[in-house]
Structure formats: structure tokens, C-alpha cells
N, C-alpha and C positions, 0 to 999 in steps of 0.2 A: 504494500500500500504506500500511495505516493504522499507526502508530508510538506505542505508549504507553512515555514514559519516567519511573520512580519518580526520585526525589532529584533533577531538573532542575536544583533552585538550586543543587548540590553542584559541587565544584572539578572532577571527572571527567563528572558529569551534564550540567552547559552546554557543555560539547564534546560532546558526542555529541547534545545537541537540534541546536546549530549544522551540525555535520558532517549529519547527516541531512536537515536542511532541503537545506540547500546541495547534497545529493544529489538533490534531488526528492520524500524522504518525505513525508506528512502528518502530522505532527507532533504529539501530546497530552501535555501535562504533567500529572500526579499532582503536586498540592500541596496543601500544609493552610494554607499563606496566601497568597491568590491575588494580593495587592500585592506580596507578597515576588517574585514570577513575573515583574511586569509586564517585565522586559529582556526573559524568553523570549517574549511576546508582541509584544514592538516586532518582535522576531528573525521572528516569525511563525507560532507558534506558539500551538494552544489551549490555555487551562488550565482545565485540571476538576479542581472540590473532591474531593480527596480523605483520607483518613486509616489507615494502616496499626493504627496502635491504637485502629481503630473501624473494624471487617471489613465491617459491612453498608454501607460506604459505596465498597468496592470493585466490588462488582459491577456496578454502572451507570456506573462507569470503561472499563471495557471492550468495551461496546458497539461494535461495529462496528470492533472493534481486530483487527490481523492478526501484530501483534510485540510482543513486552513486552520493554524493556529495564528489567533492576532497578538499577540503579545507588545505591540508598541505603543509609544505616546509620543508627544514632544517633548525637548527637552529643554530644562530653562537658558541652556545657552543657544539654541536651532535658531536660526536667522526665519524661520517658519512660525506662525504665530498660530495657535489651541484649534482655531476654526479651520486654519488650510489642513492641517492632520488628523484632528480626534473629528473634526466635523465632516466637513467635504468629501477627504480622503477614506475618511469610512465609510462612507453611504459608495463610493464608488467602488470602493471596494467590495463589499455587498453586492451590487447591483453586478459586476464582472463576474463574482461568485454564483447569482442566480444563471446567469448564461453562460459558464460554465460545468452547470450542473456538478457544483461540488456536495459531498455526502453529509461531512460538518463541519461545521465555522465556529470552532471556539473562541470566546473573544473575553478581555481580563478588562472588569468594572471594579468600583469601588463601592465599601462598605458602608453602607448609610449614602449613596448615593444622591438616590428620589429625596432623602431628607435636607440635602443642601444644595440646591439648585441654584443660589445665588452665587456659588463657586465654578465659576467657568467650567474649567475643565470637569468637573465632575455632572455638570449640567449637560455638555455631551457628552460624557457616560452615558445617562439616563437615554440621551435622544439616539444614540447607536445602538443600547438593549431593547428601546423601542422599535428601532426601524429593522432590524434583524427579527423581533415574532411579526413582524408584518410583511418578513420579504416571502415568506413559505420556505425558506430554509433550513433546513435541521440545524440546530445550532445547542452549545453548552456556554453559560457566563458564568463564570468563575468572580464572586467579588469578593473582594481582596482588601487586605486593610493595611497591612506595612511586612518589608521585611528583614530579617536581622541581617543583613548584607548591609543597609544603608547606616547601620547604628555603629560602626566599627570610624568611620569619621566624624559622625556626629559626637559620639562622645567617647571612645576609648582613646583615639590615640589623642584626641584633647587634654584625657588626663593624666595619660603616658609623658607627655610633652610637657606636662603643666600648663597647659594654654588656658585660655579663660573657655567655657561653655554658656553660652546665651539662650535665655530661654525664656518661653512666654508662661505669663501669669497662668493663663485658662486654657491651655490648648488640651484636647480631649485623649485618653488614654488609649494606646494604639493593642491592638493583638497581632503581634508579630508571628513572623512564623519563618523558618528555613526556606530560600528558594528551592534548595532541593527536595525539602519535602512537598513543596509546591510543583514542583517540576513533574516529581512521578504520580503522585494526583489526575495533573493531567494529561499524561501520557495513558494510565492505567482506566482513564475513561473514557480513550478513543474509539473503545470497540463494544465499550458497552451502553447497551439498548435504555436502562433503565436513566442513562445521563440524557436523552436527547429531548431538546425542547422545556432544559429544564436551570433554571439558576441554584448556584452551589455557593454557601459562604465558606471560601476559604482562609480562613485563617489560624491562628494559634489559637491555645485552651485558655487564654490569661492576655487579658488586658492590662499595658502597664503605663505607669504615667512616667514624665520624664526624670523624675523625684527618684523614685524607683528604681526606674535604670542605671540614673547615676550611682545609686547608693549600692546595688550590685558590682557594678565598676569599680568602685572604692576599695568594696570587699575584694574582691579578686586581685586587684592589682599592687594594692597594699599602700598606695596614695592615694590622699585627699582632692576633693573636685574645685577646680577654681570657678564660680557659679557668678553670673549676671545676668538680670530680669529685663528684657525691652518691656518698659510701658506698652500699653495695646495700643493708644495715642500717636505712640511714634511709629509706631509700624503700619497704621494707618494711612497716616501722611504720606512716610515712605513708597506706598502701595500707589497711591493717587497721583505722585510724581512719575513714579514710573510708568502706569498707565499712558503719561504726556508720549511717549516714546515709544512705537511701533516695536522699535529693536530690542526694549526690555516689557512688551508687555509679558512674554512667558515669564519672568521673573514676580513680574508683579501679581500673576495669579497663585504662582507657589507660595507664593505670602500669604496669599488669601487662606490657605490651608487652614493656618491657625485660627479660622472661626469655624473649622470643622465641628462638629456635635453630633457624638455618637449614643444612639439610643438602645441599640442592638443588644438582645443578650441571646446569647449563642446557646440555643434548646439543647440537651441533652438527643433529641430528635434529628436537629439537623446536622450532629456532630455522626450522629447514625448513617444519614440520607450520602455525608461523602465518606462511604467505608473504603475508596482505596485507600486510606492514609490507615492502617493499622498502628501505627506508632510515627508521635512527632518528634524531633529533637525540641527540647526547651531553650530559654534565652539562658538559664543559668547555665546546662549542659555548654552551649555554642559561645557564649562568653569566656567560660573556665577554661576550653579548651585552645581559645583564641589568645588572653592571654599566659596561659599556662607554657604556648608555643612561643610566644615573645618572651616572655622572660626565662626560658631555657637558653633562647641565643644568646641574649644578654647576659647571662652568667656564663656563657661559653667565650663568648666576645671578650668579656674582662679576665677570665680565665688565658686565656689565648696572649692577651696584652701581659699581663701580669708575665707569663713566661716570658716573653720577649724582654723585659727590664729586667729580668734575672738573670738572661744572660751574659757572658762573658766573654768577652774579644780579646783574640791573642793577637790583633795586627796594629 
């Protein structure tokens, strides 16, 4: 079975090309610079040019494809701004997909979504899980809420470093989750019947605030967090200057983030409903072991140094 994945290069996208190889798929990458791909190629994998903010270059993507994984977004530094990608480019996307008669179109939403529609980008979310049950496509959404991939610069090696970490008053507590255990999730529900035509919350068992986090990070790492609050006021502002600017509005919407509000509580049922995840890794698990792995080099590193000043030259 033939496998077209959008955003391959992306932090949740290269686990799901990997996962699916390593499954037996045939594998095709959607990319707009095909150098940027060459790892997913060593992996095994084809890459075919492609571009979401240029529709006619989708449909000869798809040839002989049997599965569309979407896994992209914009990015906040893309010279492309939330409407030419998450909007436009998805509905053509779709629309290519219905006249290609593809089997499924998995596509990756966010959690609490329909609740925050004032947030751009999560606004089309909602308008692409809408226009996918109205194309007649078989399709699976996955929504999704964060994952511990992104938390390793947000605040470990912030505290590694002793850098200062910034943070908002109110921002709503995330349930993270391992991309890879999001990756075989949805690999593991390419073929089954009971996913089709149907939304999945994926995410982790434990919602955490960013209090939280850090104080985990503390404990592992064995240093203190250097911690400062942005007023909601100035980030505001901030938000509304940037909007002035075409070239920073993706930035200006990722700010918007932090009026997310999450109301979600994850049923004992729907944690049932996605049973390919038999076991998750936790954030303690994936932190401990992330720095458990730093701080072995660095007592190897000063290990290593230390011999070096004890030795002794006979020249």
C-alpha cells in the first residue's frame, strides 16, 4: 500500500514516515525542498516536489497513492501566512484527494479546537475537519494537544544553560504525549475499519501546567529554574504589532496560543476508543531519560578533560 505523507520534515511527520516504513508501507514525501528530505530518503523513502501554496502541483502527488497522511502546518518563521497553508492549501488538497480516489486522509487537528475559534490557526482546524466529512472521503482526525519533543527547548536546556524561562500567567495545561507514540497510533490505524470516518483525541494521560514541568526539570536535572512572567498586556500588544506585518503574522498567531482554554477531560472511554496505543511513555519516563543522557556526557566530558590536565609531557 502506497503512503503519501505532507510535512515529513516536521517533528510528528519523520515518525510517522519512519514508523510506516519500518511497517512495510511504500512510503512518499510531499516536500517543497527536496534537500531539506534527503534523511527521509536515506530512511527510504521517495520524495516528490510538492507545494500546498501552489494547488496545481498537488495532483501529480498523488498518483498511485492509496493513504494521505497530512501531518503539516505552517511554520512561524514560513514567508506563507495560516490561510495560504492550513486554509487554501487544504481544501485543495482534499479536493485533489477526492479525484484521486484516495482510501484515507488522515489529517492532525487540535484539542479543544471548535472551542477556540478566535485563534486563527486552530479556526482552520475546525474549517478543514469540517470540509473533509463533507468531501465523502474516508478520512481519520487525530486531535492532538502538544508534544514532549517541543518541551526539550522550551525549558530543559533553558535550565541546563541557566537561561531565564518566560512564561504566561494563564496559559492552559497541555497533555503531552511522545511523537512516537503518536506516530504508531497512526500508523497502527491505517488499516483498521473501526478508525474510518471517525475523530481520535490523541494525546497523553496527564495534563501538565508549565509550573509543573519546570519543577520536574528541576528535579531531574538537579538545578534551579530561572523563571519570568510576560504580563498578558504585553503580549497582547506585542500580538497586535505584529499582526501590522504580513511577514510576522504566523508569529503573531503563535502568541495567540496563550488564550488557549482547555475544557477537555479525557473519558476513561475515549482513552479505550484509541486502543492502538497499548502503553504510553510519560513526561517523567522521557525527561529522566533525556537528561539522565546529558548528564552522563557531561561527567564523561569532564572526566575526559580532567585526564588531559593530568597528564604529563616529557618534551
Amino acid at each position: 500500500m502506497n503512503v503519501l505523507v505532507i510535512g515529513g520534515t516536521g517533528t510528528l511527520g519523520r515518525q510517522i514516515v519512519k514508523k510506516a516504513l519500518d511497517k512495510g508501507y511504500k512510503v512518499k514525501c510531499l516536500v517543497r525542498n527536496l534537500r531539506r528530505g534527503n534523511f527521509l530518503k536515506e530512511w527510504g523513502a521517495e520524495l516528490i516536489y510538492g507545494d500546498l501554496s501552489i494547488p496545481e502541483t498537488l495532483p501529480p502527488t498523488l498518483k498511485g497513492i492509496n493513504i494521505v497522511i497530512d501531518a503539516s502546518t505552517v511554520r512561524p518563521a514560513d514567508s506563507y501566512n495560516a490561510e495560504t497553508i492550513d486554509g487554501k492549501g487544504k481544501i485543495a488538497l482534499i479536493e485533489a484527494s477526492k479525484l484521486a480516489n484516495i482510501k484515507k486522509f488522515i489529517f492532525f487537528s487540535m484539542l479543544d479546537a471548535s472551542k477556540n475559534k478566535n485563534i486563527p490557526l486552530l479556526d482552520l482546524k475546525v474549517k478543514t475537519e469540517n470540509s473533509l466529512k463533507e468531501s465523502g472521503l474516508n478520512y481519520t482526525v487525530f486531535q492532538c494537544s502538544g508534544f514532549f519533543q517541543g518541551l526539550i527547548n522550551q525549558y530543559a536546556i533553558p535550565i541546563l544553560e541557566k537561561q531565564t524561562i518566560w512564561l504566561l500567567g494563564n496559559s492552559a495545561p497541555v497533555a503531552y504525549l511522545d511523537t512516537l507514540d503518536a506516530a504508531e497510533a497512526v500508523v497502527k490505524s491505517i488499516p483498521d475499519s473501526k478508525a474510518n470516518k471517525k475523530n481520535f483525541i490523541l494525546t497523553g494521560n496527564r495534563f501538565w501546567s508549565s509550573e509543573e514541568i519546570i519543577q520536574l526539570c528541576e528535579r531531574l536535572s538537579g538545578n534551579k529554574a530561572k523563571i519570568s512572567y510576560i504580563p498578558s498586556f504585553t503580549l497582547f500588544f506585542l500580538r497586535k504589532i505584529l499582526r501590522f506585518f504580513e511577514l510576522t503574522w504566523n508569529i503573531a498567531d503563535r502568541l495567540q496560543f496563550s488564550e488557549i482554554t482547555n475544557s477537555t477531560k479525557i473519558s476513561p472511554n475515549q482513552r479505550e476508543e484509541n486502543s492502538w496505543l497499548t502503553e504510553k511513555t510519560t513526561l517523567e519516563q522521557y525527561l529522566q531519560e533525556y537528561f539522565g543522557n546529558i548528564l552522563k556526557k557531561l561527567k564523561e566530558t569532564n572526566y575526559q578533560q580532567s585526564q588531559k590536565n593530568n597528564e604529563i609531557s616529557f618534551l
